[in-house]
Backbone bond lengths (Angstrom), bond angles and torsions (degrees), N, CA, C in turn:
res aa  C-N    CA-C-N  psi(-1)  N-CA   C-N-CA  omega(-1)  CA-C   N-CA-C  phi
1 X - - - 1.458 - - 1.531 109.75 -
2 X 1.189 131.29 131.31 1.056 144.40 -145.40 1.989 97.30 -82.67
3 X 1.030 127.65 145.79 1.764 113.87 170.73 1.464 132.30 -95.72
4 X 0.942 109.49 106.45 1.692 111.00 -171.24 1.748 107.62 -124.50
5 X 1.511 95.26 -161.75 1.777 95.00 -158.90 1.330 108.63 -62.68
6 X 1.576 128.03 2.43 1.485 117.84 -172.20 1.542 88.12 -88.84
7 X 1.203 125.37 -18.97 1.663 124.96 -177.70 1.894 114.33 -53.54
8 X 1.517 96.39 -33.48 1.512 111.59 -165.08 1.912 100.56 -65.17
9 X 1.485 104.27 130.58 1.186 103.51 -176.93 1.403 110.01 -94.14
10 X 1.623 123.71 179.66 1.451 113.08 161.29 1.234 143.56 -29.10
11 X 1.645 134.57 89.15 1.413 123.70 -154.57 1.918 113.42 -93.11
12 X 1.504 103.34 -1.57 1.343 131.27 179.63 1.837 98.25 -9.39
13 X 1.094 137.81 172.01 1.286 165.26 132.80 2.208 87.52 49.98
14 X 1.071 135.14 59.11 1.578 164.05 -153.82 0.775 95.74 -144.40
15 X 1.943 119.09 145.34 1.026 117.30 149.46 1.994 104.16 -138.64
16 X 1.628 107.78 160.92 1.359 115.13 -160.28 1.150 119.48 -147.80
17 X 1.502 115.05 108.72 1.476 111.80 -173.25 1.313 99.85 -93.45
18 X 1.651 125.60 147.51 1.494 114.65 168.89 1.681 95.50 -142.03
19 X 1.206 121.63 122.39 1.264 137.88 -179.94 1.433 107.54 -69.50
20 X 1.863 127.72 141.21 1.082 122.31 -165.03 1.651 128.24 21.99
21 X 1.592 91.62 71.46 1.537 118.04 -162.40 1.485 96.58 -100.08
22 X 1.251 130.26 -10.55 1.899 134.42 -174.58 1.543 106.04 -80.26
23 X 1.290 116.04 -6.42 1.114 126.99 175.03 1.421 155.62 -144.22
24 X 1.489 143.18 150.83 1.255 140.27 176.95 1.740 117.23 33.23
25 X 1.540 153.26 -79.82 0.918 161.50 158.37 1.614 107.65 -66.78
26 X 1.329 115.56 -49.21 1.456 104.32 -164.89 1.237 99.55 -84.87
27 X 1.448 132.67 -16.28 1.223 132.75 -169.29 1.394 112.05 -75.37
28 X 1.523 119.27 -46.70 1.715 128.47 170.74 1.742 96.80 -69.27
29 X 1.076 125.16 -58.90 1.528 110.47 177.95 1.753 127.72 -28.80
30 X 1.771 95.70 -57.23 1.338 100.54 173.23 1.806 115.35 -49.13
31 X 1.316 92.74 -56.97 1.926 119.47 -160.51 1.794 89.50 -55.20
32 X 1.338 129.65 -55.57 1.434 118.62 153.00 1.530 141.07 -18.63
33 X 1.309 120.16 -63.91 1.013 133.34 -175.60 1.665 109.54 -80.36
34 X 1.345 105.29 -45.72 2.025 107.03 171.60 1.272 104.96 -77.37
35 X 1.368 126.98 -24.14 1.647 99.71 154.64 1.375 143.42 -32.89
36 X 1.627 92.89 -61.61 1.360 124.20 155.06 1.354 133.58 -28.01
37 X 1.574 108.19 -49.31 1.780 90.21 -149.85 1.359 104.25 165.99
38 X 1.421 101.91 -53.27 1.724 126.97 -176.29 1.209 121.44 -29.95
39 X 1.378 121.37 141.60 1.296 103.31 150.84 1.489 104.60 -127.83
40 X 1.403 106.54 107.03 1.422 141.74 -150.27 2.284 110.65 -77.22
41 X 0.853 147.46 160.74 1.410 123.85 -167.11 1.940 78.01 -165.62
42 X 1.303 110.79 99.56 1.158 136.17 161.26 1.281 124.24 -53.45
43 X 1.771 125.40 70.09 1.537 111.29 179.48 1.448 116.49 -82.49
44 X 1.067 112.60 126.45 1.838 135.34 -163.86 1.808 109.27 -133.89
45 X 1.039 96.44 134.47 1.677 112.82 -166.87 1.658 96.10 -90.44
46 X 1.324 129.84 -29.02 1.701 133.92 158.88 1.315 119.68 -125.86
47 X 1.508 98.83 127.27 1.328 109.26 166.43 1.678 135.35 -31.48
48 X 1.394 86.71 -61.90 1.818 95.66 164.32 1.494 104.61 -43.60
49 X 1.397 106.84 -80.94 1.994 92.93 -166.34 1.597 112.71 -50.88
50 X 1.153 101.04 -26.00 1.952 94.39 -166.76 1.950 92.12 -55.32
51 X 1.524 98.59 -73.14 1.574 103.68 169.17 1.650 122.55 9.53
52 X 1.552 72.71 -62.06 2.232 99.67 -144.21 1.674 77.85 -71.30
53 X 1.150 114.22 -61.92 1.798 119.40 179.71 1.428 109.45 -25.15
54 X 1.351 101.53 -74.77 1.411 99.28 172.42 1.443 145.68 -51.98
55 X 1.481 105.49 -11.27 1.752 127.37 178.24 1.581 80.22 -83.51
56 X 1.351 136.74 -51.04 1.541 116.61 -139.34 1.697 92.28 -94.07
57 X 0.989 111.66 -12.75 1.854 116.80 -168.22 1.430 100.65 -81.88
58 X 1.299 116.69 -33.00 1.551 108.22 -166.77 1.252 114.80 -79.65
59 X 1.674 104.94 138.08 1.525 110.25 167.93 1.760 110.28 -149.21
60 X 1.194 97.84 126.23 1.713 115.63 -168.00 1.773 85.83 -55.28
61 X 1.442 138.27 -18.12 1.360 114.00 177.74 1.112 118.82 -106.86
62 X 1.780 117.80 34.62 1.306 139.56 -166.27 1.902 96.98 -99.94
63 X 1.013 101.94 149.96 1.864 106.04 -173.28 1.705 95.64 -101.94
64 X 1.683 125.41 -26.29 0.845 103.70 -143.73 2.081 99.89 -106.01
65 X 1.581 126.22 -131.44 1.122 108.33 -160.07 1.686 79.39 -157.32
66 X 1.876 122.61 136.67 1.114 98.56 167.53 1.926 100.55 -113.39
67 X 1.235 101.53 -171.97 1.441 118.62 164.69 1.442 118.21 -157.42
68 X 1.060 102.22 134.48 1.747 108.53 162.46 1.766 133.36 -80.80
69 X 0.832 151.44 151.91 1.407 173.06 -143.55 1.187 124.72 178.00
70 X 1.144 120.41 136.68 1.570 117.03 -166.41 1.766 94.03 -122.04
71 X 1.643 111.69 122.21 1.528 115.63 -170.27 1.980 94.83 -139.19
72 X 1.047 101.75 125.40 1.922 102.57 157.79 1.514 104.92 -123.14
73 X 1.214 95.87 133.81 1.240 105.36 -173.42 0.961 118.50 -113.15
74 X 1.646 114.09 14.71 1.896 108.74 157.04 1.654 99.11 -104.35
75 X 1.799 108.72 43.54 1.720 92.17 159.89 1.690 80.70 -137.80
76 X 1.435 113.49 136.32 1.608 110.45 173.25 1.864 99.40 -75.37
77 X 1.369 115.31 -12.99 1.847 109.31 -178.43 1.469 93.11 -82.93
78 X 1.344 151.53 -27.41 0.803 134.49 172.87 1.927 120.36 -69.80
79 X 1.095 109.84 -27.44 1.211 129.18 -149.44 1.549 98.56 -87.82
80 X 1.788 104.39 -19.59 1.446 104.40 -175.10 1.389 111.36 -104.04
81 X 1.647 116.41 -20.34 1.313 117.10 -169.28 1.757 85.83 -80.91
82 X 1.211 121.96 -39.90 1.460 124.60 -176.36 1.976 117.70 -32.77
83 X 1.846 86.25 -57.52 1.351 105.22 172.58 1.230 118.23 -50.83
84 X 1.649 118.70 -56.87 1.550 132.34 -167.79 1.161 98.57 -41.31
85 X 1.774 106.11 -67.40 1.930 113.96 -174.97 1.330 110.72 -40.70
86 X 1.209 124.19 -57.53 1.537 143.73 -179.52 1.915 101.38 -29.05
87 X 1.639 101.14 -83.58 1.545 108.46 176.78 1.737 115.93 -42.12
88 X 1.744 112.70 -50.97 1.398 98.68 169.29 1.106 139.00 -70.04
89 X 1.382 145.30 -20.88 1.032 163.90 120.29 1.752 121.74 -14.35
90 X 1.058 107.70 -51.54 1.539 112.17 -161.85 1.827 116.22 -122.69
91 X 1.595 114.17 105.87 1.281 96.19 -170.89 2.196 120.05 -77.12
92 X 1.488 82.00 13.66 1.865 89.74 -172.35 1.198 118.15 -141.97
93 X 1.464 139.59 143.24 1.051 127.16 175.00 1.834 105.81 -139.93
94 X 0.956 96.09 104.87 1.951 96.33 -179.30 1.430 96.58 -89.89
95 X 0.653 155.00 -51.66 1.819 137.10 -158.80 1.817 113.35 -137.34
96 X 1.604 117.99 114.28 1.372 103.45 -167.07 1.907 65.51 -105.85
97 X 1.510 101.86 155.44 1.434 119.16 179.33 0.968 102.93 -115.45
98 X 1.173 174.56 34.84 1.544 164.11 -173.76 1.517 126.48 -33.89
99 X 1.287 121.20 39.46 1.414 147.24 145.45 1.391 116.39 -38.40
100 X 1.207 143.20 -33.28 1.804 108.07 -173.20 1.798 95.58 -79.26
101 X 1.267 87.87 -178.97 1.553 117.91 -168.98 1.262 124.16 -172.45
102 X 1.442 117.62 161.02 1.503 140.56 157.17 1.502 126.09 -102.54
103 X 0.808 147.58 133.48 1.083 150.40 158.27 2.043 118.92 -126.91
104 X 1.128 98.18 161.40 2.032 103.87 -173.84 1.172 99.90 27.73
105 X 1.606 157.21 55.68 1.342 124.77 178.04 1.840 90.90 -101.96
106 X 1.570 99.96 152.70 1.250 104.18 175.42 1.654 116.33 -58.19
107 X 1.842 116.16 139.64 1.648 129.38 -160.18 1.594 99.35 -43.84
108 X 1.603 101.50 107.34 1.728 83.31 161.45 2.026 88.68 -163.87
109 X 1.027 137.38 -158.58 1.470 129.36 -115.39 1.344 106.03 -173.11
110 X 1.429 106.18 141.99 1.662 105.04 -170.84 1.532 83.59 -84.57
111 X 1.592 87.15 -176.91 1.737 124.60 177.65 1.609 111.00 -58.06
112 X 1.232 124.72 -28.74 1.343 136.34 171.54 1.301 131.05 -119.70
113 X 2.155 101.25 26.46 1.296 115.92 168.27 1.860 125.28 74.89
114 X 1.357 94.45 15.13 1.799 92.00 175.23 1.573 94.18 -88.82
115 X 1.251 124.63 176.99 1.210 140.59 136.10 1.502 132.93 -31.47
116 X 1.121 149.08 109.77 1.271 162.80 -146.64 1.460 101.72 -54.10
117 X 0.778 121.69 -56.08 2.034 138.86 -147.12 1.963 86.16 -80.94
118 X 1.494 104.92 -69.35 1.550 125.90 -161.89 2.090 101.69 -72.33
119 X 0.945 71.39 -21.94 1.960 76.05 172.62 1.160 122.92 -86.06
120 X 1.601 120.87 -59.96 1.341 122.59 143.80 1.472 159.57 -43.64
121 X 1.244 97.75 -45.55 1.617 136.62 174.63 1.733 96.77 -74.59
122 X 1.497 126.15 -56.73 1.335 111.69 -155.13 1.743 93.87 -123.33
123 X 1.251 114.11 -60.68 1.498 107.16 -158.88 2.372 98.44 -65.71
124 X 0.731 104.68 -39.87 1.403 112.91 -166.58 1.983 97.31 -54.11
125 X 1.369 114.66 -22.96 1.253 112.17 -146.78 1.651 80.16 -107.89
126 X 1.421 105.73 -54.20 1.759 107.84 169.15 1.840 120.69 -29.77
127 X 1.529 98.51 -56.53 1.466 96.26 -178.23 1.448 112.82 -75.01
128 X 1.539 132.65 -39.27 1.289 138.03 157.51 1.635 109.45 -14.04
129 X 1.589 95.77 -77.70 1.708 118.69 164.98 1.310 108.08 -5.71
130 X 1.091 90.59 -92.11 2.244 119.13 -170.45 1.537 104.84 -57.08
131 X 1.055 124.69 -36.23 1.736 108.74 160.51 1.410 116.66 -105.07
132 X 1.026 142.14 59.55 1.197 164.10 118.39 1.170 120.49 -101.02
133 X 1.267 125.02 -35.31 1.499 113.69 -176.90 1.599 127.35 -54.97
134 X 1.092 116.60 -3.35 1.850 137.26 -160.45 1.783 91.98 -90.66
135 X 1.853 115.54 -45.03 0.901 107.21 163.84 1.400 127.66 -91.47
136 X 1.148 125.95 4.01 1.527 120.03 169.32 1.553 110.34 -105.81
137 X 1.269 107.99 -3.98 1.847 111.39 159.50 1.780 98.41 -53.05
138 X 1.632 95.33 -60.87 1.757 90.86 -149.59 1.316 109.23 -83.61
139 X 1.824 138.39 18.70 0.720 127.12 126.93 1.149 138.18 -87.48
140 X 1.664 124.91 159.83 1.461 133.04 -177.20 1.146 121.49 -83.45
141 X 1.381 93.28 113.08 1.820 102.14 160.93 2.319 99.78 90.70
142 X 1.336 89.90 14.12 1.376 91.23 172.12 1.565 139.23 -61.42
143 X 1.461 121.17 126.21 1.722 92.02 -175.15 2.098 97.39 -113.04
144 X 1.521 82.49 172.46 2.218 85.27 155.80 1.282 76.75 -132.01
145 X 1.399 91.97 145.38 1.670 113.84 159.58 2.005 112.62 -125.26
146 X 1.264 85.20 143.86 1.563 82.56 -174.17 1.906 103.50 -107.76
147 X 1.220 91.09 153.25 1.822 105.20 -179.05 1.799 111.59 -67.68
148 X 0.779 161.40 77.02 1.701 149.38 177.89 1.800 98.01 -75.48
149 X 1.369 108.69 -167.12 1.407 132.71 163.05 2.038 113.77 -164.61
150 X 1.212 84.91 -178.46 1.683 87.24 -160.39 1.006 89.39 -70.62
151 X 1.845 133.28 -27.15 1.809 120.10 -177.37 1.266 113.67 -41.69
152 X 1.784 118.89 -27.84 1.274 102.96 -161.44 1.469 119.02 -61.13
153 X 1.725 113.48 -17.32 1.349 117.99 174.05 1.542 122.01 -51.20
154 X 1.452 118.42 -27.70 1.077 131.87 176.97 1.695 111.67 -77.82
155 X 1.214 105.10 -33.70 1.581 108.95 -158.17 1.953 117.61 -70.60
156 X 0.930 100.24 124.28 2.023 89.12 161.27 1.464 116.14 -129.11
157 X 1.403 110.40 145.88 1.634 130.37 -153.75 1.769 84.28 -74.72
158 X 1.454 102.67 123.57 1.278 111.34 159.40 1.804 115.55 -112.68
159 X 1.181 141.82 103.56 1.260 137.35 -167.29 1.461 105.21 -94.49
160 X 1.102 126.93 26.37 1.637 126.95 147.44 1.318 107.60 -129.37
161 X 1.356 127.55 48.05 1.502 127.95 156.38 1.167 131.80 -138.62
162 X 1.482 95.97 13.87 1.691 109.11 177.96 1.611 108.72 -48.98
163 X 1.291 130.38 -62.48 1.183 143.05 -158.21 1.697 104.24 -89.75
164 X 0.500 129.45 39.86 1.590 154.81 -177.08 1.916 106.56 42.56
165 X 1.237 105.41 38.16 1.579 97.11 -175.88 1.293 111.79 -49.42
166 X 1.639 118.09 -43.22 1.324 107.49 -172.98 1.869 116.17 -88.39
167 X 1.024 107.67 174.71 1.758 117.62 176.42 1.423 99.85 -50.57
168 X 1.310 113.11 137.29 1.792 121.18 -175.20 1.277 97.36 -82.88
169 X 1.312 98.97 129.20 2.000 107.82 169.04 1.661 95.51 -129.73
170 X 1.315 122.24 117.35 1.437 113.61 -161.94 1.646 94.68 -74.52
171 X 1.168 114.51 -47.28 1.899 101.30 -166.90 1.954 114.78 -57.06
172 X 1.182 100.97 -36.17 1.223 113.57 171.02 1.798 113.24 -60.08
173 X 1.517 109.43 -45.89 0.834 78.95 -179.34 2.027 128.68 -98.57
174 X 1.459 100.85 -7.61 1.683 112.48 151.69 1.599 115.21 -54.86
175 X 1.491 128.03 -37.28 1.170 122.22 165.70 1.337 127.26 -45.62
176 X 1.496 103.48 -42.04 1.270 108.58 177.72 1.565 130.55 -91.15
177 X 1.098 107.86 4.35 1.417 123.34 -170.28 1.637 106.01 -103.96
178 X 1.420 92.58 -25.10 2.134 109.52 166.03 0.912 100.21 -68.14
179 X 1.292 115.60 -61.61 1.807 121.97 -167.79 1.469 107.64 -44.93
180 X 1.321 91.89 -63.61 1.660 104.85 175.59 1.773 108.76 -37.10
181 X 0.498 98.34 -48.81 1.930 99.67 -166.59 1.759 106.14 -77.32
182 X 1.202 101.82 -2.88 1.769 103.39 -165.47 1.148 72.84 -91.29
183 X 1.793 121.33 -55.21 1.305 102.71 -154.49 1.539 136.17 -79.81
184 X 0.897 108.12 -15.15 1.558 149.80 -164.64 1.824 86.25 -72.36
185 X 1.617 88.77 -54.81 2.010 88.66 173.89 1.371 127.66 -49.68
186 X 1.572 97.68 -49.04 1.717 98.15 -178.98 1.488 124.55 -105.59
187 X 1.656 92.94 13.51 1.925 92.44 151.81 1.153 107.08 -106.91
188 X 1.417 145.16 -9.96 1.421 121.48 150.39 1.319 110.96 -56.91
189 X 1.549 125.24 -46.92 1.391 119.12 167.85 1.323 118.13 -4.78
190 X 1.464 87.45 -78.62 1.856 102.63 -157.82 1.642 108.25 -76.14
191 X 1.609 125.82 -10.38 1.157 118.41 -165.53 1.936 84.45 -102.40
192 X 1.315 123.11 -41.03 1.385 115.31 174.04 1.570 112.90 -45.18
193 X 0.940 122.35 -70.32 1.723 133.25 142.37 1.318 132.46 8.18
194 X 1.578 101.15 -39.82 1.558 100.51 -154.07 1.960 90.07 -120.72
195 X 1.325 102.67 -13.39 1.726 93.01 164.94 1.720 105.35 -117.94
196 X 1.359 106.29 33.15 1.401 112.54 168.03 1.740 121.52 39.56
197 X 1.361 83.23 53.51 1.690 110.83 172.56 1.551 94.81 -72.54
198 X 1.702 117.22 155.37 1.510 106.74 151.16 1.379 103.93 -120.14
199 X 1.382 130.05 43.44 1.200 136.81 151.70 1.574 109.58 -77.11
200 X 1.224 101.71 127.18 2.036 103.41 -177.98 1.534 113.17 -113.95
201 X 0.906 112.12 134.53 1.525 133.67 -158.70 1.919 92.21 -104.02
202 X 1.800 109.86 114.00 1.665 85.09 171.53 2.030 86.14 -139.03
203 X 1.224 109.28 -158.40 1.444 112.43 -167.85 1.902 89.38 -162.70
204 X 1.680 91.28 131.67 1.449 96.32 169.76 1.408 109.76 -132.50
205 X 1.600 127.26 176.87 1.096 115.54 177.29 2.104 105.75 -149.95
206 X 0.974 107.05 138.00 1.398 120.08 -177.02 2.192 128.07 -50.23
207 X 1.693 78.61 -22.66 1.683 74.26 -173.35 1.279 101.07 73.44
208 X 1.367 120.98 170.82 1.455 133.54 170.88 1.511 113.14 -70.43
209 X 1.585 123.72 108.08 1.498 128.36 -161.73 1.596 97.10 -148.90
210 X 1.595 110.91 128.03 0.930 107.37 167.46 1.454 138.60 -78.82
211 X 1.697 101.93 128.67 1.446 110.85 -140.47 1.923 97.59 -127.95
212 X 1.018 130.80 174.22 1.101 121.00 165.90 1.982 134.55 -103.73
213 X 1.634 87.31 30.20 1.493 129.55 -151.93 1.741 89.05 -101.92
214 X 0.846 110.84 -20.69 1.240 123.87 179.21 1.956 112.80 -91.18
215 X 0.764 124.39 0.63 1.741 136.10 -171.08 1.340 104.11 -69.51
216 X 1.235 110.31 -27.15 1.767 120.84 -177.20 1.524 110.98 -100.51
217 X 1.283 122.48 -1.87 1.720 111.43 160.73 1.860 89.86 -135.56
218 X 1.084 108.59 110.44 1.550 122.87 157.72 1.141 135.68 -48.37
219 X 0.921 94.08 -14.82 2.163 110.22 -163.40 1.718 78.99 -102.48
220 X 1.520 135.05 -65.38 1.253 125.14 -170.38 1.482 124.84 -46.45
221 X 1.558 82.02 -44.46 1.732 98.75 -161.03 2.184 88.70 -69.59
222 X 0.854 100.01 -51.04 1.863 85.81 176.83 1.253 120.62 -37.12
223 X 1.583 111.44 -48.54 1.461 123.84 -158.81 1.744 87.96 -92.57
224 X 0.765 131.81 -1.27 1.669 134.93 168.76 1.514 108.01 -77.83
225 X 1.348 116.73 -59.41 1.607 115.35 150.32 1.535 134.49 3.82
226 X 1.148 75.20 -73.76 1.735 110.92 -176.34 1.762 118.88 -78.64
227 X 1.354 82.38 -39.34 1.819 79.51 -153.31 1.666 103.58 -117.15
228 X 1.288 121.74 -14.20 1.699 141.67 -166.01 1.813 101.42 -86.08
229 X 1.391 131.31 157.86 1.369 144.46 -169.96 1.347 82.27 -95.44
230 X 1.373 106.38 145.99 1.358 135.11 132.72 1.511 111.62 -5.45
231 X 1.222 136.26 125.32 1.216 136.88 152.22 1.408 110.98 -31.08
232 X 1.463 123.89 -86.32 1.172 139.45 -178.43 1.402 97.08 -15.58
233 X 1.379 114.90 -68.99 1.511 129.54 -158.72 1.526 104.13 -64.46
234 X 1.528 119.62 -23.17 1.808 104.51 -174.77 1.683 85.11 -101.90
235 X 1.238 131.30 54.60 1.537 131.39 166.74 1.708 108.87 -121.82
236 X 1.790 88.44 -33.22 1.683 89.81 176.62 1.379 118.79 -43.61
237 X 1.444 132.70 -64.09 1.589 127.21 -172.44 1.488 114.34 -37.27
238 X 1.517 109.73 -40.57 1.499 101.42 -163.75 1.649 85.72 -79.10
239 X 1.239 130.87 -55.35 1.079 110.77 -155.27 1.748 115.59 -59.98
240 X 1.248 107.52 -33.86 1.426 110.97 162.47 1.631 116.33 -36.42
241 X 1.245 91.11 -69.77 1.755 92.28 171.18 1.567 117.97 -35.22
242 X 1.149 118.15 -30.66 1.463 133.75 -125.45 2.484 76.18 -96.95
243 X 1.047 89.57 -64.41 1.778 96.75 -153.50 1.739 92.93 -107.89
244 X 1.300 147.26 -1.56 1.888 135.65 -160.62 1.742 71.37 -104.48
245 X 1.651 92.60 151.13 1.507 129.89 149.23 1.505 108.39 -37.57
246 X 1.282 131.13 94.93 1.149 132.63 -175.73 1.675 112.09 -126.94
247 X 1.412 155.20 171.77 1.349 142.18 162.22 1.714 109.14 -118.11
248 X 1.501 120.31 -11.77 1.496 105.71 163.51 1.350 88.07 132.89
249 X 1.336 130.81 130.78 1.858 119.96 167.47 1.493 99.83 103.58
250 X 1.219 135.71 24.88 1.346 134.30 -173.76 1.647 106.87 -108.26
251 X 1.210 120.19 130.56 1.604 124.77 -172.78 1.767 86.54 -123.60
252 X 1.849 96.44 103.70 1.801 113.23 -175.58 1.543 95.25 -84.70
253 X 1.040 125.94 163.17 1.538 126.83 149.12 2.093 108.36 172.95
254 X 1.406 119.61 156.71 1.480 121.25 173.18 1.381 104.26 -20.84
255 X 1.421 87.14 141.80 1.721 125.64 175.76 1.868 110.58 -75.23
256 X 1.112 107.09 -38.73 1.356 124.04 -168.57 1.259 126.93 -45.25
257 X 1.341 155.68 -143.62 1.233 163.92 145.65 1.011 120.03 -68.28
258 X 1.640 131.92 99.88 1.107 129.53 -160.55 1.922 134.94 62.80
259 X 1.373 86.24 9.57 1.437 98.46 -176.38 1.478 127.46 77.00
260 X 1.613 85.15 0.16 1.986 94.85 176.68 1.085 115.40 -60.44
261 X 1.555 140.66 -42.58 1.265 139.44 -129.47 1.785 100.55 -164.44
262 X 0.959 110.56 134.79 1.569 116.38 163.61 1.614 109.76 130.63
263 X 1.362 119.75 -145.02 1.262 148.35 -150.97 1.777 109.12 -110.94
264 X 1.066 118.13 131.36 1.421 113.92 165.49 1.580 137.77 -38.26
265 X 1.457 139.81 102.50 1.509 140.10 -176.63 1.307 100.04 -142.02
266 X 1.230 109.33 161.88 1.289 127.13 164.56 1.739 127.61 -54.02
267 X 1.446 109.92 98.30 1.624 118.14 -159.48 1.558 116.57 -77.15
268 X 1.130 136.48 171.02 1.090 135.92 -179.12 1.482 104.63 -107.03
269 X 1.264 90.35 150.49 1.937 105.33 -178.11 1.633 103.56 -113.26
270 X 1.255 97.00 142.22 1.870 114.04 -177.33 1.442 83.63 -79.55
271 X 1.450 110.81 140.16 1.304 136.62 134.45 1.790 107.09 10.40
272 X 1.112 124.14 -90.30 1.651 137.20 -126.50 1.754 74.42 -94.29
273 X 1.471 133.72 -31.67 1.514 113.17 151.17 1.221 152.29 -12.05
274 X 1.736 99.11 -50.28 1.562 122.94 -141.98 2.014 88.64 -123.02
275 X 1.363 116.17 15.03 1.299 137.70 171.13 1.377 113.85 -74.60
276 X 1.262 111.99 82.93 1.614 118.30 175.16 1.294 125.76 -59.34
277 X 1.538 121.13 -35.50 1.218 130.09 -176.75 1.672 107.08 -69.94
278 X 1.359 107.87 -40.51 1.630 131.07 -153.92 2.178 85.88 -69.67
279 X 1.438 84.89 -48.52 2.049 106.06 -170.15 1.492 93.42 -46.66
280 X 1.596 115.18 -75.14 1.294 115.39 -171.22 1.416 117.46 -50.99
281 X 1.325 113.39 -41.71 1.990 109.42 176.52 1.872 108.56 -73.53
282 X 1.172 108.01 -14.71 1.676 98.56 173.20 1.644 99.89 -85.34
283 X 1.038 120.31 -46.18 2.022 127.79 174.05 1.883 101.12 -37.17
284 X 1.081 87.80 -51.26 1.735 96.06 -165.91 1.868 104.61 -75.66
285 X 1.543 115.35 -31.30 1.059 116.86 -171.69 1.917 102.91 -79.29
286 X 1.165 129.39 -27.37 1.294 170.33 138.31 1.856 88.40 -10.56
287 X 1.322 96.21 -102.19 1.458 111.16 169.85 1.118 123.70 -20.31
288 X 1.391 117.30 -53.91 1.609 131.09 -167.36 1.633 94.04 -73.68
289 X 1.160 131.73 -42.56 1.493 132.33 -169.30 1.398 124.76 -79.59
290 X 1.620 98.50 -21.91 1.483 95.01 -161.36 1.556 92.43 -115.17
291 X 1.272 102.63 -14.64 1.869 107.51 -162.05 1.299 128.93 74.55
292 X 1.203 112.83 0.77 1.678 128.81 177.01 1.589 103.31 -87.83
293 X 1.502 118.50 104.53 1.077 125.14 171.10 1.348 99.20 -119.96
294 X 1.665 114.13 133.87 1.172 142.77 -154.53 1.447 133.91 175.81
């Protein structure tokens, strides 16, 4: 039998941050977990959408509790005052989700000059990571899970193109900003692991789901229409990740043909993924950018 939201167990007295939660993936992620039990903490880059999120999320036969936060994550000063509030505010954190994203947006540049896709997508979620983790140490049985996609099969870690030195090729450079986040997952893995944290580090990915990630290639976003899962349905992996018997290092995503389409299982990782040496010099390159050494 295939696993979906009837899978989700009691999420009662939980708590769940999910980054770019006002929308498409983060939006069914959240609406999942505050079904449940949750008490869910909506990070949103505008007020208005966080809002509007929250008008469409609520339901008086919901168990769980939401909140808003206002986080952009192509400024690392935002990303830290975000955190600060986060730690004072909240004595628990069971699941950081690291779901928002960029994808195709026309060449332009975070607040501290990286590349749009690799700034947002990976370093923004990295530093998030490393100051949060203090509170997802001292809760039990806590995970972060990071967002990937199947581009990452395409993608390879270039560590002199963060800041856009080279000519912008948007797929190239969203490829790599997936990659980035797969990997980023399973070297916290092994470094959570190796000082016997029981915080678990896993990475899921959506399959082809219609998302609003798609607004910047037209031709996709049509054939997304037509041919793309259910929102709801490309939320399952993370949430899978989120609550199943797991040990830390797991890349979730569709059952289907090629991983386009279906049900939550255990996904396969490309090659240049499963690159330990490549992991540790992106960690360190990580560090050097964001200043979060950890």
């Amino acid at each position: 039998m295939p696993w979906t939201l009837t899978h989700l167990p009691d999420l009662s007295g939980k708590t769940a941050l999910v980054t770019g939660a006002n929308a498409g993936i983060g939006l069914e992620t959240a609406r999942g977990l505050y079904q449940k039990g949750a008490e869910v903490i909506l990070a949103c880059r505008s007020r208005e959408r966080g809002e509007a999120a929250m008008a469409l999320l609520r339901d008086p036969k919901a168990k769980g509790s939401l909140a808003l936060h206002l986080l952009d994550l192509a400024s690392l000063e935002s990303v830290r005052q975000f955190a600060s509030e986060i730690q004072a505010q909240y004595p628990r954190l069971d699941w950081l989700i690291n779901n928002a994203g960029v994808m195709f947006p026309p060449e332009s540049k975070t607040q501290e000059g990286f590349e749009l896709q690799i700034g947002v997508n990976f370093l923004g979620h990295y530093l998030l990571t490393g100051l949060l983790m203090p509170l997802l140490e001292k809760t039990p049985g806590a995970r972060a899970i990071q967002l990937s996609s199947m581009a990452h099969r395409r993608g390879r870690i270039d560590l002199e193109s963060f800041k856009g030195e080279k000519p912008y090729q948007r797929m190239r450079e969203y490829a790599q900003s997936k990659l980035a986040c797969l990997m980023f997952a399973l070297e916290l893995d092994r470094r959570l692991k190796a000082k016997g944290s029981q915080v678990l580090s896993l990475a899921s990915h959506p399959g082809w789901t219609q998302t609003e990630l798609m607004r910047h290639e037209s031709a996709m976003e049509v054939l997304s229409k037509w041919f793309a899962m259910p929102t709801a349905q490309g939320a399952l992996p993370t949430l899978y990740a989120a609550v199943e018997k797991l040990s830390g290092g797991e890349y979730i995503g569709p059952d289907g043909l090629a991983e386009v389409w279906g049900y939550p299982r255990l996904a396969k990782l490309a090659p240049q993924a499963q690159d330990k040496e490549m992991a540790k010099k992106l960690w360190q390159k990580a560090e050097e950018l964001t200043g979060m050494v950890w």
